[in-house]
N, C-alpha and C positions, 0 to 999 in steps of 0.2 A: 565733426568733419575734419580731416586731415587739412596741411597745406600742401597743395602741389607747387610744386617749383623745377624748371628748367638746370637749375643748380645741378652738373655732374657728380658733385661731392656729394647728394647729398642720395645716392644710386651706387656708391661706390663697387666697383666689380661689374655692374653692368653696362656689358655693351654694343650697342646697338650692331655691330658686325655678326651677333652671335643671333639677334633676329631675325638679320635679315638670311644666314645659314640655312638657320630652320625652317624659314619661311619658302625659301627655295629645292632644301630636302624635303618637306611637305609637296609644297606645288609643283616643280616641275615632271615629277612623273604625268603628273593629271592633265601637263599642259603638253608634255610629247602622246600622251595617248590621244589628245581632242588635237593635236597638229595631224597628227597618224592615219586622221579619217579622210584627210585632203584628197582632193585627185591629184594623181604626182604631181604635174606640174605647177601647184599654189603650194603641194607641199614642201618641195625647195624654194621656192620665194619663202615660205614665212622661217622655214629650218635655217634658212641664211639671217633673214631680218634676228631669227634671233640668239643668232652667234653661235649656231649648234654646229653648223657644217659650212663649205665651201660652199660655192657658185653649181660647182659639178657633182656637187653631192658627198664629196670626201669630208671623215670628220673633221671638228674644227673646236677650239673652247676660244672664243673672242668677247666671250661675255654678253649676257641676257639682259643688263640691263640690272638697278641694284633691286628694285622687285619690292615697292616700298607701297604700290596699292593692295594688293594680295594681303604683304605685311600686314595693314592696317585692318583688314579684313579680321585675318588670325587672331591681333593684338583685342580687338575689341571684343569678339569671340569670349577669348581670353580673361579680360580687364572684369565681363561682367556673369563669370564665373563658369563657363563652359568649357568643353574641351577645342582645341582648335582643329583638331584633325576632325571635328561633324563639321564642316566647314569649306575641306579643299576644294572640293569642284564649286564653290562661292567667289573663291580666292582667285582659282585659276580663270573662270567667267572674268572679275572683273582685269583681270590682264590682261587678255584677249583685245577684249574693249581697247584696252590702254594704248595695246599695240598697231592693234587696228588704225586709230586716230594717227600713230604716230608715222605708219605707211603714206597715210595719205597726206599729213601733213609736210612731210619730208617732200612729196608731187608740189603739193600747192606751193611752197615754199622753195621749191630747188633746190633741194641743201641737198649739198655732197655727199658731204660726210656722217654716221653716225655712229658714234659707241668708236671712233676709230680704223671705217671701212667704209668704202662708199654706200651709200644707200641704197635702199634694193631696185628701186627704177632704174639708177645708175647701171646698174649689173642686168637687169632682168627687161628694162622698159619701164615706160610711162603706165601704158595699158594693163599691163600685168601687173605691176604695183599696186593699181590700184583693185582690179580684181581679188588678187591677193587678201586685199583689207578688207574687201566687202564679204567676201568667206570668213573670216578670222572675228567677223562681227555678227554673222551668223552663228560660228560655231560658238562663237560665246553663251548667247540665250541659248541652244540647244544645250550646250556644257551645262548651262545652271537649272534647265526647263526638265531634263532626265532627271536631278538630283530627288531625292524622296523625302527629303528635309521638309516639313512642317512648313518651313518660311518659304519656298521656292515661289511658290506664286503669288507673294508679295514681293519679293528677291527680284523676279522675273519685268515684275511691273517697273520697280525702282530703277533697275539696269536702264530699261528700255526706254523712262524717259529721261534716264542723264544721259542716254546717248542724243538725246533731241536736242537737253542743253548746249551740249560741247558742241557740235553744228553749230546752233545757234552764235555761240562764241567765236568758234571758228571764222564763220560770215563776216562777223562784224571784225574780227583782227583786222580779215583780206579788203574788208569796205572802208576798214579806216586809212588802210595806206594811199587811196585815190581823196582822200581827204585831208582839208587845210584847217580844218577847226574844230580837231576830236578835241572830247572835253574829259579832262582828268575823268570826273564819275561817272563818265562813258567808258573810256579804258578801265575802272575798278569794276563794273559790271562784265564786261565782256572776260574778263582775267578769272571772275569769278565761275563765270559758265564754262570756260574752255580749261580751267585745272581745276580750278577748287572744285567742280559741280562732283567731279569722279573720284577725288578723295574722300569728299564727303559723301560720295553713294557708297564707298568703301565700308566706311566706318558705319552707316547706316546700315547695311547688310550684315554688319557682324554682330550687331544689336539685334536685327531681325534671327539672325542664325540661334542666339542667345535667346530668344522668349523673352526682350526687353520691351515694355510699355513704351505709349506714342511717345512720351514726354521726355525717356530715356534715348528714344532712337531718332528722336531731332536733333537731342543736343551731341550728341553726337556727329548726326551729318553737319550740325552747325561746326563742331570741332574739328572736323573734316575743311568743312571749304576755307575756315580762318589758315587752318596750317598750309592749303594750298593759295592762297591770295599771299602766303609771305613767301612758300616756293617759286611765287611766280615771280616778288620780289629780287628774289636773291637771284633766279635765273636770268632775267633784265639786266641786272648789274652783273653776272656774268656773260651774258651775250655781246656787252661792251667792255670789257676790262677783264675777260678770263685768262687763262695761261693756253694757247694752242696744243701745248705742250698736255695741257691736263683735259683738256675738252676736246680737241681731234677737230676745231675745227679754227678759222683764221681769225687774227685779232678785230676787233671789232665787226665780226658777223654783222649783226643786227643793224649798225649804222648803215654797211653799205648794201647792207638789202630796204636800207630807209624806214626799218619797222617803227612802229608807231609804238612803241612799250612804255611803262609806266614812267621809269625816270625818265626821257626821251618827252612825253606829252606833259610829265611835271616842267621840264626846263624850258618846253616852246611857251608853256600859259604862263613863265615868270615875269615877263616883260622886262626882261632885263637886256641890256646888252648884248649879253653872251646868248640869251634867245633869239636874238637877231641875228645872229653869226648863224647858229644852227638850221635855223626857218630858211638861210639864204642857199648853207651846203646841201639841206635838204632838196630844194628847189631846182639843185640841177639837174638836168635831162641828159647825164652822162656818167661812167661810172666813178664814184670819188678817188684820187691817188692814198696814197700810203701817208702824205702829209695832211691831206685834207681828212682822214680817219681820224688822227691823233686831233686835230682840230675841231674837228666833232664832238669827242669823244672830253676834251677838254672843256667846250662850252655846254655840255649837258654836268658836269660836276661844276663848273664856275657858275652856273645857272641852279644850284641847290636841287640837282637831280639826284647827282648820286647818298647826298646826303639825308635827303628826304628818302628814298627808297630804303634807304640800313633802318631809319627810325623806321617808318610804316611796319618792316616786316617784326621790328620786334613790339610792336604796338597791337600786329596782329597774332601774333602767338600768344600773346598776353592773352586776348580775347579768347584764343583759342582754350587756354591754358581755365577759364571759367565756364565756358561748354563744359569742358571734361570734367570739373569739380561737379557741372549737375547732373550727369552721367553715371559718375564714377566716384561714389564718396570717400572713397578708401584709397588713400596714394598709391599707396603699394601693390595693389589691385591691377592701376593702370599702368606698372612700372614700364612695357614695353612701348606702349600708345604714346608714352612722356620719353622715349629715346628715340622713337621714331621721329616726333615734332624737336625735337634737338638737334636729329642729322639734318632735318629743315634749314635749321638756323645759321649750321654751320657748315653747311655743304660751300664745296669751290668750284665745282666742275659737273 
């Protein structure tokens, strides 16, 4: 057996920009033909959401998004010796999905901004937003339910119930912010349903796509959800400390939407000091100023938030990193799967 390793140098020449390329020249035709079936008016709501055209239907390139579940789809496809184009409408299903979540997430959440444009409720409404996603979550399973592929109606199954997980996840994000005593391995479970569940359906379908055995197509989805409990990591400490500049949207988000996110519920259960400070800015029933963010935002790292959240995630890639070795014997094999969980690691924005 090989050693895998995170090490760039040790991949030299590849790189993950050129995945995620391909992964895009593959899927997006497959994903504007299943947009294409819309009744117009959901089909401008999702052709906006995803950076294809205006409000009014004029083109537009604003960007899709870096398209790193589909990826994972292909990569794995790929890693355990198939072609990845028997695959796209697999790839394109679980986008759909992804996108879906993230229509209606953006509702549940009020976020403005996304990808650097307001959100589509913003533009289009509440109600239509969300209609929008509930098509787009249809047209997923129908996208993967036509495909002729051998795995479809295990594919179909797999989809359908990580769409129950990430719900589920979802629920509990929104249950815990009415809450004073989430518990860290409450927040590690809910992180795990609502991102990790869809990366690792990802990567579990591309095993499925591949004629991989159960034992292969676990560890797998297992190498799936570890890379996403560390994406979730790094997005946490980005939703408090990112560049506005590089994410489109205001500094410290997450503080003054009060989210309850992993660093965030690590610094309230330190009992320290500085968890005192935060439990108190949390507590107000108003919105926090510009001083009390930085405030915040300082007692969740003086509270060994931010520092616990960089170890967890490279703790959990590790893990990830031994999924993929039972999966994937051959380094070289996985070389895309192992650039993919690197732009994990190393993502800002």
């Amino acid at each position: 057996m090989g050693i895998f390793t995170l090490d760039r140098g040790s991949r030299e020449g590849h790189q993950v920009a050129d995945v995620l390329v391909r992964t895009r020249t593959l899927v997006d035709p497959a994903l504007r033909s299943a947009i294409g079936t819309l009744p117009e008016s959901m089909r401008r709501i999702a052709g906006y959401h995803f950076g294809w055209w205006e409000p009014d239907g004029t083109p537009a390139n604003a960007g899709a998004g870096k398209a790193i579940r589909p990826a994972l789809v292909l990569a794995a496809v790929q890693a355990l010796g198939r072609r990845p184009a028997e695959a796209v409408r697999a790839a394109a299903a679980v986008e759909l999905v992804h996108n879906f979540t993230l229509l209606h997430d953006d509702v549940i959440d009020r976020d403005q901004t996304r990808r650097h444009r307001l959100t589509a409720w913003r533009v289009f409404g509440t109600t239509e937003a969300i209609l929008a996603g509930d098509a787009m979550h249809s047209l997923a399973l129908r996208t993967l339910a036509e495909d002729d592929h051998p795995a479809t109606p295990a594919a179909v199954r797999r989809l359908a119930d990580c769409v129950v997980e990430l719900c589920a996840g979802q629920q509990s994000d929104c249950a815990f912010e009415r809450r004073d005593d989430v518990s860290l391995a409450e927040c590690l479970t809910m992180a795990e349903g609502k991102t990790g569940a869809l990366l690792g359906c990802a990567c579990a379908i591309g095993a499925l796509y591949a004629g991989a055995d159960d034992n292969a197509t676990q560890a797998l989805d297992a190498f799936g959800r570890e890379i996403g409990l560390a994406f979730q990591l790094i997005d946490d400490l980005i939703g408090i400390w990112g560049d506005p500049a590089v994410t489109g949207k205001p500094v410290g988000a997450d503080l003054a939407a009060r989210k309850k996110s992993l660093p965030v519920v690590h610094a309230l259960s330190s009992g320290s000091e500085e968890a005192a400070v935060l439990a108190e800015l949390y507590a107000l029933e108003r919105p926090l100023t510009a001083e009390e963010l930085l405030a915040a935002a300082a007692a969740v790292d003086g509270a060994g938030g931010r520092a616990w959240a960089q170890t967890e995630s490279c703790e959990r890639m590790a893990a990830a990193i031994g999924h993929l070795s039972t999966a994937v014997p051959d380094p070289t094999a996985a070389d895309d799967l192992l650039a993919l969980a690197e732009l994990v690691t190393r993502r800002n924005h």
